[in-house]
C-alpha positions as a printed Julia matrix, in Angstrom:
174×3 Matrix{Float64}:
  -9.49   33.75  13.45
  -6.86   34.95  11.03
  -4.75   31.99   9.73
  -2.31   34.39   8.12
   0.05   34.82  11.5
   0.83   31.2   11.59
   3.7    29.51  10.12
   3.5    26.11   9.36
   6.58   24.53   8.18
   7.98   20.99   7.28
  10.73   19.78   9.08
  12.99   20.97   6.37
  12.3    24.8    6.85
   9.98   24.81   3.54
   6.5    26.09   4.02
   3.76   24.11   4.13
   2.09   22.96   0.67
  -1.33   25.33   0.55
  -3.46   21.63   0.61
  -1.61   20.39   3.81
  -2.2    23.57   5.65
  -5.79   23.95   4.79
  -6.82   20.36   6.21
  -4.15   21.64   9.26
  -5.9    24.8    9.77
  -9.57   23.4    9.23
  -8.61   20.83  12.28
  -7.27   23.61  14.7
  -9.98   25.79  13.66
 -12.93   22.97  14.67
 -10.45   22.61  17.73
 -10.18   25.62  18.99
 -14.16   26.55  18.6
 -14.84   23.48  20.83
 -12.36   24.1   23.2
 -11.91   26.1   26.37
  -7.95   26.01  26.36
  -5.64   28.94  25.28
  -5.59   28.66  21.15
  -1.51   28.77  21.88
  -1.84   25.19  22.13
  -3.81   24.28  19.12
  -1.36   26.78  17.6
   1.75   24.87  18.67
   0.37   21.54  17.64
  -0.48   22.43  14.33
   3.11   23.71  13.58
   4.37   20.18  14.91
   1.98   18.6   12.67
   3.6    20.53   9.9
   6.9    19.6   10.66
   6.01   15.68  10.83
   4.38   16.21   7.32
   6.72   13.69   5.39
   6.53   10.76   7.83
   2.37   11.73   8.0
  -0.05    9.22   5.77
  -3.7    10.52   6.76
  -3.03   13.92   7.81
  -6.78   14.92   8.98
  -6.58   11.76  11.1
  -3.02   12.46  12.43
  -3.5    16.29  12.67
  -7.09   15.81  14.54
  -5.46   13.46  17.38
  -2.42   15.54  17.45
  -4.18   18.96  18.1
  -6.77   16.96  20.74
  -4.1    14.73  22.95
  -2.34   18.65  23.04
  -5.64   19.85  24.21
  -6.15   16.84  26.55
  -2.43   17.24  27.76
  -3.26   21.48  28.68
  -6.61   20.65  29.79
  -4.84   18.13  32.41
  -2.25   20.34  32.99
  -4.2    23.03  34.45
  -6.2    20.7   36.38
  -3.57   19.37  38.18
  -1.78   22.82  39.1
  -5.41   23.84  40.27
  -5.59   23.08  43.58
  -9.32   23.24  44.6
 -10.52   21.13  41.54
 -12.36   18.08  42.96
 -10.59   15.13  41.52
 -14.3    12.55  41.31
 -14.47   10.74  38.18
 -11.14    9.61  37.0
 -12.78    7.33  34.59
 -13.59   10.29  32.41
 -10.03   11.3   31.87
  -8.87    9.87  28.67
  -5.76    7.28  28.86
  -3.21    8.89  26.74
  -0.87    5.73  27.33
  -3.5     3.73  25.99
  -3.89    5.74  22.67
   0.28    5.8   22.38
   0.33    1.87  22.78
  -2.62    2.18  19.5
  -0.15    4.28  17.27
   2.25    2.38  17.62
   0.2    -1.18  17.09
  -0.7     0.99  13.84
   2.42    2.07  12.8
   3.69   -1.64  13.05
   0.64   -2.94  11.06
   1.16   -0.55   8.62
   5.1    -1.81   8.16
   3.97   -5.16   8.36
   1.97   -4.56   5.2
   5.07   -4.3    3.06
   6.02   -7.43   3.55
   4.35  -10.7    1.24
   2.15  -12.9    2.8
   4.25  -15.9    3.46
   7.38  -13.54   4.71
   4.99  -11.8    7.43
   4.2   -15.11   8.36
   7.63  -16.55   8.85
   8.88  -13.2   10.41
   5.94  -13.31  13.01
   6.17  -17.02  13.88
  10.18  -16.38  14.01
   9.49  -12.57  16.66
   7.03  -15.08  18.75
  10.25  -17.67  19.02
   9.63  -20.53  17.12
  12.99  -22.25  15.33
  13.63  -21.52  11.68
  13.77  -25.24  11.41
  10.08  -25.69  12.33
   8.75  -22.93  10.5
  10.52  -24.5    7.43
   8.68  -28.1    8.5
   5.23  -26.71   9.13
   5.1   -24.2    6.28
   6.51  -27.27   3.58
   9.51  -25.02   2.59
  12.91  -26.19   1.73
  15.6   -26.19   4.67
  16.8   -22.98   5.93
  14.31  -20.85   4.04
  12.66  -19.5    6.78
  15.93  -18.14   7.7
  16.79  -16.73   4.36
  12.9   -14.99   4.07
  13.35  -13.62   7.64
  16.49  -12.13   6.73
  14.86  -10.42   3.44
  11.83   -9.53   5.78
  14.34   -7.56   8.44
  15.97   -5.57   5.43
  12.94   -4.84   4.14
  11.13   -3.45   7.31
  14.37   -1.7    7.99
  13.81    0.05   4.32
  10.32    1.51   4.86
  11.19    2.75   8.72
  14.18    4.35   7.11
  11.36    6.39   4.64
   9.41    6.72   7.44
  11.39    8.24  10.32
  14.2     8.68   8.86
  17.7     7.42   8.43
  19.14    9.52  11.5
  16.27    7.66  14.39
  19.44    5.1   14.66
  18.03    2.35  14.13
  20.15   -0.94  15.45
  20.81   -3.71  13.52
  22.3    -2.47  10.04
């Protein structure tokens, strides 16, 4: 297929760097050879992967799940405006909600890695509802640290989503 036609930008307008769209292209072009679906769609989820390129750590990765949930998405698509397909084994339809809720489980992991050691614990004890107070008693740390580290650990998470999505995803809590 001639890669030439299409366009991959970032979200800024600029073309693709040459190394991002080869891994892009190399993923639609696997895609597309195993697939049945119109290459459109591969097409048009390349040129999204291209435009989430700065928020994008392992692009193969992201670009390969990208292109197949689009395929998945057209491939269920059709079936359901088809009206004599034989709806028998539901199993074997893949649970797109299911790989959302494992992006984002990622994408919080991944945040969560910025943070030291003891302030990912005290911000996790503190998001599962336990007291400053006891964290501060349990962890041997002087009063109202725990509140203070939490604090530190909200500004700093609030930093690296800023890098990652952007400052304009208005984000609540500033």
């Amino acid at each position: 297929m001639a890669w030439d036609g299409v366009d991959l930008r970032t979200e800024t307008g600029l073309p693709v760097p040459d190394a991002d769209r080869e891994v892009i292209l190399d993923v639609a072009g696997k895609a597309i050879v195993r697939s049945e679906q119109d290459p459109t769609v591969v097409i048009r989820a390349a040129e999204r992967v291209g435009r989430k390129l700065h928020i994008i750590q392992n692009l193969r990765a992201y670009a390969t799940r990208a292109i197949n949930t689009a395929l998945n998405r057209a491939a269920m698509n059709k079936q359901s405006k088809d009206v004599t397909v034989v709806h028998g084994n539901v199993e074997a339809l893949p649970d797109l909600r299911r790989r959302d809720e494992i992006e984002k489980r990622v994408f919080v992991r991944e945040a969560l890695e910025h943070l030291d050691a003891q302030d990912r614990e005290i911000f996790l004890r503190h998001m599962a509802g336990e007291p400053c107070s006891m964290i501060d008693r349990d962890m041997h740390l002087k009063p109202r640290t725990a509140e203070t580290r939490y604090r530190a650990a909200k500004r700093i998470l609030r930093r690296v989503l800023d890098d990652k999505l952007g400052p304009d995803t208005g984000l609540r809590g500033r």
